[in-house]
Structure formats: C-alpha cells, structure tokens
C-alpha positions in Angstrom: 0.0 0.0 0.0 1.4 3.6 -1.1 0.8 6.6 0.1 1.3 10.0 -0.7 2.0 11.4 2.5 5.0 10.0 5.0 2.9 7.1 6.9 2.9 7.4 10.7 4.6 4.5 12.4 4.8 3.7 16.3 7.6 1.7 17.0 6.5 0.3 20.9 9.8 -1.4 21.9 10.9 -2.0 25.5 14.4 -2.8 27.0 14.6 -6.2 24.9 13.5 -4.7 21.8 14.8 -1.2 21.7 12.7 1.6 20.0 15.8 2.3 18.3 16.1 -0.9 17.1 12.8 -0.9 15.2 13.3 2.5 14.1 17.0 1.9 13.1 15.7 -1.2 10.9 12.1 1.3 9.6 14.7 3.9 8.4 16.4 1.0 6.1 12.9 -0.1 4.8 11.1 2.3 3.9 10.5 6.7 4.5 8.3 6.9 7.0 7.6 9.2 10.1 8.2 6.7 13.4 7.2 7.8 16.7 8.9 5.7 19.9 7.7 4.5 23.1 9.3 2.1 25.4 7.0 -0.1 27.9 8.6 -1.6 30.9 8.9 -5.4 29.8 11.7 -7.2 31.1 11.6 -4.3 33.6 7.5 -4.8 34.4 6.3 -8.3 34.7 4.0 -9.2 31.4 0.5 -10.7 31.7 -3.1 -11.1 30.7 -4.0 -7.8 29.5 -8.4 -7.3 28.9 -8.6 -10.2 26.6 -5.2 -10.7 25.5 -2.3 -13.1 27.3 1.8 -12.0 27.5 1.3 -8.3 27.2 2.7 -4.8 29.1 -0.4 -3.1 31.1 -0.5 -0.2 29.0 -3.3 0.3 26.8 -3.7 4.2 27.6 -0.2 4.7 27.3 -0.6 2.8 24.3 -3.5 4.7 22.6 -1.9 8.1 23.4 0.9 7.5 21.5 -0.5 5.8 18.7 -2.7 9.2 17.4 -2.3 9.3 13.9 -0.4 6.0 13.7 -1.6 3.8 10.5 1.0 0.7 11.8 2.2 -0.5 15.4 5.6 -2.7 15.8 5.6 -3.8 18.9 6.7 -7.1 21.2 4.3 -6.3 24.4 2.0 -4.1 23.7 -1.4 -4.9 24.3 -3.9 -4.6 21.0 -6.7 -5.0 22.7 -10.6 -4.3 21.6 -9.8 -1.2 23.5 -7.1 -0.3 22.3 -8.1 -1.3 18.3 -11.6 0.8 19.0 -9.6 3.5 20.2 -7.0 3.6 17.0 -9.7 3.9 14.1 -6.7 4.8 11.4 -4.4 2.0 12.6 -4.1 -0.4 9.9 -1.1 -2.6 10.1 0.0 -4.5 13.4 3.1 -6.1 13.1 4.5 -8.2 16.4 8.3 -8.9 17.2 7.8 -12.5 18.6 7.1 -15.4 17.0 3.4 -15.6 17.7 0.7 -12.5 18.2 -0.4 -13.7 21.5 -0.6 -10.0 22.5 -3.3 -9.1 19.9 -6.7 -10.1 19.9 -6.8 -11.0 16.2 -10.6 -10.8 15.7 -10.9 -7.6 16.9 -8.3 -7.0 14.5 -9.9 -8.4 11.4 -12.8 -6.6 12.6 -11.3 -3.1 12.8 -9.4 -4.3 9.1 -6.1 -4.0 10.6 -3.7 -6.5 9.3 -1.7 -8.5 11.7 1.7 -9.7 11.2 4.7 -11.2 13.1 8.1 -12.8 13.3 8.6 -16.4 13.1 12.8 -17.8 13.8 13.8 -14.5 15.4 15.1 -16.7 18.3 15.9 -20.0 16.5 19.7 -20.0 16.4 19.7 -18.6 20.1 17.6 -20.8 21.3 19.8 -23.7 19.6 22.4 -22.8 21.1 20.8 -22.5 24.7 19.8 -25.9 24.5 23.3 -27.3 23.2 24.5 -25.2 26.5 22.0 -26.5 29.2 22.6 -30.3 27.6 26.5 -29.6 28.2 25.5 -28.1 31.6 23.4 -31.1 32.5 25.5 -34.2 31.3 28.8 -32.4 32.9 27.1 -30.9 36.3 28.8 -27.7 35.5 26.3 -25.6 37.3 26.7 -27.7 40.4 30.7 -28.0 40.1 30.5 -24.0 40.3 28.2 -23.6 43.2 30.4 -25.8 45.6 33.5 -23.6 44.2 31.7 -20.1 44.2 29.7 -20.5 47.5 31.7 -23.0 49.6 35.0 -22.8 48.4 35.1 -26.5 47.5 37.9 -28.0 45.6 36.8 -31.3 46.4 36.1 -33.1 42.9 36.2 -36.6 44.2 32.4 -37.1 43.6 32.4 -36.2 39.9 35.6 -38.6 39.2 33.7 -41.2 41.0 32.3 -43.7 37.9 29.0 -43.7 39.3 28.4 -39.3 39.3 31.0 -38.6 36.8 28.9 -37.0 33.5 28.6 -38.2 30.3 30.1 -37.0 27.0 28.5 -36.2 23.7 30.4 -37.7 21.5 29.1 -41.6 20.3 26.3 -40.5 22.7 22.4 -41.5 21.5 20.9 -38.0 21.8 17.0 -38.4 20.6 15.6 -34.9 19.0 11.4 -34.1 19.7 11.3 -32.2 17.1 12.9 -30.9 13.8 11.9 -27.4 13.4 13.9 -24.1 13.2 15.2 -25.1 16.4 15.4 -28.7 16.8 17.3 -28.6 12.6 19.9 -26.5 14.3 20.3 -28.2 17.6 20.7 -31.6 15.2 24.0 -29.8 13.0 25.7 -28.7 16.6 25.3 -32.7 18.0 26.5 -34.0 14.8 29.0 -31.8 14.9 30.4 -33.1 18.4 30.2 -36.4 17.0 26.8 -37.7 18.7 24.7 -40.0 17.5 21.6 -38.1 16.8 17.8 -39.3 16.1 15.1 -37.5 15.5 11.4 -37.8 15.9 8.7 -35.7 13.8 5.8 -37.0 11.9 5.8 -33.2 10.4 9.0 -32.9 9.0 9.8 -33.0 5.3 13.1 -33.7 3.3 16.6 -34.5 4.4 17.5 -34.2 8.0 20.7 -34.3 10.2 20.8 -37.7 12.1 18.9 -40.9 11.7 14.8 -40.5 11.5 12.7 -42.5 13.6 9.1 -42.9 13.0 8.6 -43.9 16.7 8.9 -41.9 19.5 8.7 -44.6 21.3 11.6 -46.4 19.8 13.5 -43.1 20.0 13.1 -42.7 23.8 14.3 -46.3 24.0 17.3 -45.7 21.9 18.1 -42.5 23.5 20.4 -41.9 26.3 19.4 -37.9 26.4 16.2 -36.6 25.1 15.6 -33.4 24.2 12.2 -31.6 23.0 11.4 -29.5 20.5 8.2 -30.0 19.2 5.2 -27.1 19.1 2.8 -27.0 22.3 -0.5 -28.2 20.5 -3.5 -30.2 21.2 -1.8 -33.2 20.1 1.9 -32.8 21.7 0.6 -31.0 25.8 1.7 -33.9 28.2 3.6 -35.8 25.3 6.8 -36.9 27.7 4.9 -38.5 30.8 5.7 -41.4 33.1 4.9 -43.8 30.3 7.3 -42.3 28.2 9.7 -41.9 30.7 9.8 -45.1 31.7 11.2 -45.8 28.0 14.7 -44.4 28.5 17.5 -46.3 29.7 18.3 -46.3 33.3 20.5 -42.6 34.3 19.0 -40.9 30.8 18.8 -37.0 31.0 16.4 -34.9 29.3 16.2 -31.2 28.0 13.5 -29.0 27.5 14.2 -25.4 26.2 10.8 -25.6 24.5 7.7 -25.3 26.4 7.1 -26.4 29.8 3.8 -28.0 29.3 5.2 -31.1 27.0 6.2 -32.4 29.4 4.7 -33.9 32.9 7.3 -32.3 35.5 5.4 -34.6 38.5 6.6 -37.5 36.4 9.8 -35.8 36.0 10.4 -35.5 39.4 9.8 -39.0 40.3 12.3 -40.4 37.9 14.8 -38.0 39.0 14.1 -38.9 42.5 13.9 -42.8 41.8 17.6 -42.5 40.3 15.6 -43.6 36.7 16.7 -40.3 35.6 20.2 -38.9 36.2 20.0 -35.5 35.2 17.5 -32.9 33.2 17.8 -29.4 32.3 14.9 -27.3 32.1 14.1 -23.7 30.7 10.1 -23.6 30.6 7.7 -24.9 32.9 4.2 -25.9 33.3 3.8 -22.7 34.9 6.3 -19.6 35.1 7.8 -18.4 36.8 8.5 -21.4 38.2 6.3 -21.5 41.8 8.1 -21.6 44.9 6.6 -25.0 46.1 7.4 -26.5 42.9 9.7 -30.2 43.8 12.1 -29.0 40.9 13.9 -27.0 43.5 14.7 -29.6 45.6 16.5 -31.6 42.7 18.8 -29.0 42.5 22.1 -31.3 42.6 20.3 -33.2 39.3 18.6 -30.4 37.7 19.5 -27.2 35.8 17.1 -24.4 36.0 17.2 -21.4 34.4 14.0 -18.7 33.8 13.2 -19.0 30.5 15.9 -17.6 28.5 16.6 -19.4 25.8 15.8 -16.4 23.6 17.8 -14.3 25.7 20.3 -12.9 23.0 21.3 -9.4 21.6 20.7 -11.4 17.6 17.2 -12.4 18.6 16.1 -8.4 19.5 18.2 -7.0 16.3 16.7 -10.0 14.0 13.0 -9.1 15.0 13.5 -5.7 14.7 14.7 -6.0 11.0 12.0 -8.9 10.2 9.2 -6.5 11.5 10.7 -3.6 9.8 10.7 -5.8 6.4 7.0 -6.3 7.1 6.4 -3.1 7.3 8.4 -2.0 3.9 5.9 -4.9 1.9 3.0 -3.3 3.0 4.0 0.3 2.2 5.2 -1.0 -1.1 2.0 -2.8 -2.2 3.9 -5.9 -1.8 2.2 -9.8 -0.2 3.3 -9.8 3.2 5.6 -12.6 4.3 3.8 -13.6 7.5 0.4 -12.2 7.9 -2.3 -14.0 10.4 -5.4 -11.2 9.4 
C-alpha cells in the first residue's frame, strides 16, 4: 500500500527490543515518520492484559501514543478491543515475537487491521541455549560452580567417581522431539560433536541431520538424552509422561528449552528422585515463573534451572527488529506480506 503522504509509524519497543532498534531497521525499509515509546517489559512483569495473554499493562499509554499511527511494531504491547476501538486509522500490526499472543486477532480483522509477526527470530539462540544447558546437564557444570563459588570447595572426588561422573557427547544416543527451526539446528551442533543423533517428527519434510525415527517410542528407548522441541499443541501437551519416561535407559537425562507443558514435571520429578533419571535441564515450565513449592527446587544437585531464557540474545532483538521492519516496507510497497495472520 502507497501513500502520498509519509505514513505514521509507532515503533512500541521495550528494554529487549529497543525503540531504536525498530526505528533503526524502519529507516532502512522504507520513509516513514516513526514515533517511539518504550514499555517496561523485562523491567514490568508481562501478563493477561483485557482479553489478550503475554502483554505490558498499558493500553492508555498505548493509545496516546499511537494518534495518527496507521502501523504499530511492537513485542508487548497490548492490542486489545480497546485499544483497536480507540485507533480507528491504525491499519497494520506487526509483532516482534514469534506468535501475536498479545493481539486479539478478531478484533483486529474486525477493525481491518492487518496482523503480522516474526517467526525464527530466536531460533539460532535458542539452539544454542539448548546445546549449553545439555553440556551443563551431562557435565554438572552448574553444580561443580556452586560448591566452588559459594563454599569454596575444591573437592572433585564425587564427579571422578564412575557412578556421578557425567557423560560426553560424542558416540552419545541424543533423541531430538522435534525438527523445526530449532530442533534442525540443535541436530548440526550434536552432529558436529560427533553424537549420534535421532530425531522424531511426523511433520517434518526432506533431508534431516541424524537418523529418523518414525517412533517416538523407539526413539526414547534408543536414547540416552532426550531433548524436546516439538510445538505445544493439542496433540503434543503432556507428550513426555511417566509412560514415556519409563522408555529411556536407566540414568538418561532430558532437556526441555521448549515449552514447559510437554512435558509432565510430577513425572519428571519421580524419575529423578527414583535414580531412573540422572539428570534434566529445564528452561520452561508448566507454569512460570517457576512456583516456589514446585519439587524442581529440591533436585537441584540433578537439575539445571534457568527462567526462561533461551531467547535471551542481543541477535534475537536486532533479527525481529529487521524482520518487522521488512513487514512493514511490503506493506507500504503494495507488496504480499511474508507472515500475515489477518
């Protein structure tokens, strides 16, 4: 879509997703006018927001500085039925995550705004956060530095011991949930450390890194770590319970960097506790943050737990900045948009 005057852009970062950076990546897409705001997320807590889930609290802030504003780039702000009701002339709503959970996308396609967003902004980072917590896991490096840090321990008898020392990737079974942006990329790095990667997922198409399994049963079997990276549906909520569990050879670890609810952490727990299980490595949860009565934090000497920051990188904020931006630059040309829900 042209137009013939400079189009009014609101570029609603925060201290992930800088302002700057969205305007930085507008100004090499297209002329237009961009006005900034910055909302408090990491800062402020995100939440459920009128009708909308993972959002800043600040519609009014919102509408005020979206007046005369035909397109919103934003990771956390809260498009709302308010906030769409209140923005007649917005018309374009593009989000810097990988899903619009912050917009209510019938109101949207109500009000004709378009609604767009960025899908593998946080792939590679979140690759490589997995490869890091496996390490972390199979080597107890976490642990190994809290007896150092806090105690002063140089006592490393216990992990030269046969029974607690870790284990080592390479000629290691490693079993992938999993074979999208993420799980494709996590594959490359095991091969690459000489593990012997197989992956599981009925979904994926053409050549992949390691040996497929049809089976996830048969993979779990096979596997000696596990990690997940499959999409929290319908089909895949609860997928790794006791049952499945039960399937990996005695002292197995598993990974999840994905999302918490694939997997049964109750079930979890009682592996880990049982011995069954000699290690996991955890970076979403059921429910987050992470409750204080939750029977993870008592498995600290077995478990790493981090607060969900696989995404966590300087690449993923820069990368979503300049795939909104691109957005943005389709629609002022006239051009098909590249990922649009409405």
């Amino acid at each position: 879509m042209t137009h013939g005057t400079r189009v009014r852009v609101l570029a609603a970062g925060d201290h992930f997703v800088l302002p700057s950076l969205i305007a930085r990546a507008l100004a090499a897409e297209a002329d237009c006018d961009v006005g900034e705001l910055t909302l408090g997320w990491p800062l402020e807590p995100f939440g459920e927001v009128g009708e909308v889930t993972e959002a800043s609290d600040a519609e009014d802030e919102l509408i005020g500085a979206l007046c005369g504003a035909r397109v919103l780039v934003t990771q956390m702000g809260p498009v709302t039925e308010r906030v769409l009701a209140a923005c007649p002339g917005l018309r374009l709503v593009v989000v810097c995550r990988g899903g619009p959970v912050n917009v209510n996308l019938d109101a949207a396609k109500r009000h004709g705004v378009r609604v767009c967003y960025a899908p593998g902004r946080n792939a590679a980072a979140t690759a490589e956060f997995t490869v890091g917590m496996l390490l972390a896991a199979l080597r107890r490096i976490p642990q190994a530095h809290g007896l150092l840090a806090s105690r002063g321990s140089w006592d490393g008898s216990t992990y030269y011991t046969y029974e607690h020392s870790g284990m080592e990737l390479e000629d290691l079974p490693v079993g992938l949930v999993g074979y999208g942006a993420v799980g494709s990329r996590v594959a490359r790095v095991l091969c690459a450390f000489g593990a012997r990667v197989m992956v599981h997922d009925p979904y994926a198409r053409g050549e992949i890194h390691g040996l497929r399994l049809d089976s996830l049963a048969e993979l779990l079997r096979r596997s000696r770590v596990v990690t997940l990276h499959a999409r929290l549906t319908a089909e895949t909520r609860g997928m790794i319970g006791a049952p499945e569990l039960a399937l990996l050879p005695r002292g197995a670890a598993v990974v999840n960097v994905a999302r918490g609810p694939l997997l049964d952490e109750d079930a979890l727990c009682d592996a880990l506790e049982s011995g069954r299980l000699s290690a996991a490595a955890l970076d979403t949860y059921a429910r987050e943050p992470l409750p204080a009565d939750s029977r993870l934090r008592a498995l600290a000497d077995r478990v790493v737990l981090t607060p969900h920051l696989g995404g966590a990188s300087r690449a993923v904020a820069e990368k979503a900045a300049a795939i909104a931006a691109a957005e943005v630059g389709r629609w002022l040309r006239g051009e098909p948009l590249a990922h649009c829900l409405t």
